[in-house]
C-alpha positions in Angstrom: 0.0 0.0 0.0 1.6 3.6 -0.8 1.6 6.2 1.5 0.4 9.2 0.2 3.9 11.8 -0.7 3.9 15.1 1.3 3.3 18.1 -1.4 6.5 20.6 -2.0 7.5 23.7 -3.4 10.6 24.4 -4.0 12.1 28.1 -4.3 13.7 28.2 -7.8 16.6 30.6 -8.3 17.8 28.9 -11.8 21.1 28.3 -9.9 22.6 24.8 -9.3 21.9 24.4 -5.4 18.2 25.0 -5.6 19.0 22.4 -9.2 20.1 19.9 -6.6 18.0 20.5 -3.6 14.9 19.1 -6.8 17.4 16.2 -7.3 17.9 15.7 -3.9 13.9 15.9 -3.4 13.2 13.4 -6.2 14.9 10.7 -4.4 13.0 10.5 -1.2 9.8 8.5 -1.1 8.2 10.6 1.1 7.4 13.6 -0.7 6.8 15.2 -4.3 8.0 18.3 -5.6 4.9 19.5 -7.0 5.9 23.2 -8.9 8.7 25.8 -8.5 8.5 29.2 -7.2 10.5 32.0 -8.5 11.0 36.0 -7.8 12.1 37.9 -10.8 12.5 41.9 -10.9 9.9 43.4 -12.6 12.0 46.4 -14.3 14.4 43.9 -15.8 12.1 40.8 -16.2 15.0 38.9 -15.1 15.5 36.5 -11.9 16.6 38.5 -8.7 19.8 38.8 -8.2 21.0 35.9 -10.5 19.8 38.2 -13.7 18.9 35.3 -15.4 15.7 36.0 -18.9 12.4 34.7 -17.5 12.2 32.8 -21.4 15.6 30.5 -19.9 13.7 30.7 -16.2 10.7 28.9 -18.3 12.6 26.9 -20.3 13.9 25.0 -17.2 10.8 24.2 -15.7 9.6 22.8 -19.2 13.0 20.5 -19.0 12.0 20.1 -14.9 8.9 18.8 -16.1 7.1 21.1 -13.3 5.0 24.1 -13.1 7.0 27.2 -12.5 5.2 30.3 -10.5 6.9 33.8 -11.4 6.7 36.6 -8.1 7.2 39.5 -10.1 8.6 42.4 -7.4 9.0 46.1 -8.0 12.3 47.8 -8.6 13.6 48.8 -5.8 11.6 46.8 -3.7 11.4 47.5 0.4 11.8 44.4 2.8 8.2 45.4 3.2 7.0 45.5 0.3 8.6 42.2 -0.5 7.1 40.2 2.8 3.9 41.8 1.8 3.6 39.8 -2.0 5.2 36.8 -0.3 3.0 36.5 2.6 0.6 36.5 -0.6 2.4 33.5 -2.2 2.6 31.6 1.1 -1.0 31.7 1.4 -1.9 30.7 -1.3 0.3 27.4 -2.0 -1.3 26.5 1.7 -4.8 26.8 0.6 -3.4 24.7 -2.2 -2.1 21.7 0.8 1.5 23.1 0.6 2.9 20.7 3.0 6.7 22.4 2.7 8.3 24.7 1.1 11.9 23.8 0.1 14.9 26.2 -0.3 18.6 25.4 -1.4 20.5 27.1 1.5 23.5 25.2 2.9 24.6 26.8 5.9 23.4 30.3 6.7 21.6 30.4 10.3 20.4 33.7 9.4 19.0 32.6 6.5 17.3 29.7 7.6 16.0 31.7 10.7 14.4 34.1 8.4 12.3 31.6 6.2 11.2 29.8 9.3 9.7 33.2 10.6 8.0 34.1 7.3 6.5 30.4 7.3 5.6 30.2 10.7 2.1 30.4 12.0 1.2 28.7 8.4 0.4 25.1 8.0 3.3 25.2 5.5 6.8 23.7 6.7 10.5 24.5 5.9 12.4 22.3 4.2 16.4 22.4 3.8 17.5 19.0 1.7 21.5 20.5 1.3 21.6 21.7 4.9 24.9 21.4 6.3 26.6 19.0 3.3 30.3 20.2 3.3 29.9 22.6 0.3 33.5 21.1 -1.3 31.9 17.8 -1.5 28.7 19.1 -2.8 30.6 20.9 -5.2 32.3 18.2 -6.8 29.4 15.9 -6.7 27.0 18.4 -8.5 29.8 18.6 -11.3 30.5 14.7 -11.5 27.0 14.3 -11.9 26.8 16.1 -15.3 25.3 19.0 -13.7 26.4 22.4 -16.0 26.2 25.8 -14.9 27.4 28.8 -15.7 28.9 32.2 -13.8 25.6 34.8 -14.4 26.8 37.2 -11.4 29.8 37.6 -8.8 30.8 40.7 -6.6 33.9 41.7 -8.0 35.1 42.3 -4.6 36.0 39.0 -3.9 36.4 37.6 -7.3 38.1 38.0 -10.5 35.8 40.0 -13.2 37.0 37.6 -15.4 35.4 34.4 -13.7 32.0 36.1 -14.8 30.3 33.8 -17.5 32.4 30.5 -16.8 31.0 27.4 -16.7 31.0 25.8 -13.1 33.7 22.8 -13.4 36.4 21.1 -11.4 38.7 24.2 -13.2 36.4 26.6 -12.5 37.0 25.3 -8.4 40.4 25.4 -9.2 40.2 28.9 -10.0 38.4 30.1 -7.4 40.3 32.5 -5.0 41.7 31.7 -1.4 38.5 31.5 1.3 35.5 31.9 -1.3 33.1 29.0 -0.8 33.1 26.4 -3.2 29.0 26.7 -3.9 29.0 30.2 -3.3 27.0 30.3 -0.3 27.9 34.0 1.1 26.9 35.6 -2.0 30.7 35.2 -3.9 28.5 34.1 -6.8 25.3 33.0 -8.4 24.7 30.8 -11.3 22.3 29.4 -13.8 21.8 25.5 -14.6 21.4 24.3 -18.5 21.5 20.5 -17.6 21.6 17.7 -15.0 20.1 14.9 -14.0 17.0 16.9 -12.1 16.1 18.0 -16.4 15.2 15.6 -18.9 16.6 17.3 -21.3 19.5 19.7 -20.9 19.5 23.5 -22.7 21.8 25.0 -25.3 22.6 28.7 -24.5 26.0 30.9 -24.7 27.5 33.8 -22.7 26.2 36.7 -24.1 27.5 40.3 -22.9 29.4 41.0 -20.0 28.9 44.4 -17.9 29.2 45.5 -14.1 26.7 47.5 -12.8 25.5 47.9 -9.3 28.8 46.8 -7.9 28.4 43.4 -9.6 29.2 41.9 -12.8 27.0 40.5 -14.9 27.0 37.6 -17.6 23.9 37.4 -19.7 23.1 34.1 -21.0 21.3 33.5 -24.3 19.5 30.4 -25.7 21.9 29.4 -28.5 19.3 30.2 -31.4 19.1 33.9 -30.1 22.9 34.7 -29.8 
């Protein structure tokens, strides 16, 4: 007899931790990642912060095989502002039986501390499938499974300009300077994922332009038939 699956959205942000936290998700029996949820700026139509085109945003969910929800937030946008449309969100995957809501952090108390506020006093639960995993091992696993990413933003504070639009590989890891994480878990960098084994089929696209503004750089990625 099969138990029924706990229902689970999982926060999207194109990048390859959120990529494995649906891989990750996939292989336990006891639940079943039912859509992705995404926040894009609404000046740019492009994710937050990872700068990503909604039409590569939507073209992974079609390869994810899962319905993706765009949360389309105003430029600037005020923390209150922001907890105002999500509280919106919330509420409405848990008058659709949202049993959890999933994110890709790895380590960041603060981070976690803040989702588990904004979800409590919901029926909905927090979920954390990479929580804790060493992020050099994760690193290399993610890479040796066939997963392919590419550079779409880094603060060039910490890191070379020129690492900006490089795909994420074992030379990439190699390239990385002295005391930046690995996954890029303080914000060193964000990426976007074009194939792995959470996509049944895996996307062509190429580094587009390159340009710094607002004190990060920025690699736009194109689907190949576009560039």
């Amino acid at each position: 007899m099969s138990t029924k699956r706990s229902r689970v959205l999982l926060s999207w942000s194109s990048g390859k931790d959120s990529a494995w936290a649906l891989h990750t998700l996939r292989r336990q029996d006891d639940v079943e990642v039912v859509g992705l949820l995404t926040t894009l700026n609404q000046e740019f139509d492009r994710v937050a912060m990872h700068a990503v085109r909604r039409s590569l945003l939507e073209a992974q969910a079609r390869v994810a095989g899962l319905p993706l929800t765009c949360v389309d937030l105003p430029w600037p946008c005020s923390n209150e502002a922001y907890e105002s449309i999500m509280g919106g969100v919330v509420a409405r995957a848990d008058e659709e039986g949202i049993a959890f809501m999933a994110f890709g952090d790895l380590f960041l108390e603060d981070i976690r501390s803040y989702r588990e506020e904004r979800l409590a006093g919901t029926r909905i639960k927090p979920l954390f499938p990479l929580w804790l995993k060493p992020t050099a091992k994760l690193a290399r696993q993610m890479i040796d499974s066939g997963l392919v990413a590419h550079v779409t933003c880094l603060d060039p504070k910490v890191m070379p300009k020129e690492l900006a639009g490089r795909r994420y590989d074992h030379e990439f890891l190699h390239d990385l300077p002295k005391g930046i994480d690995p996954c890029g878990e303080n914000g060193e960098f964000h990426t976007f994922v074009s194939a792995g084994p959470m996509f049944n089929d895996s996307l062509d696209v190429v580094v587009g332009d390159i340009e710094e503004r607002d004190g990060f750089v920025f690699a736009d990625l194109l689907p190949r038939l576009l560039s």
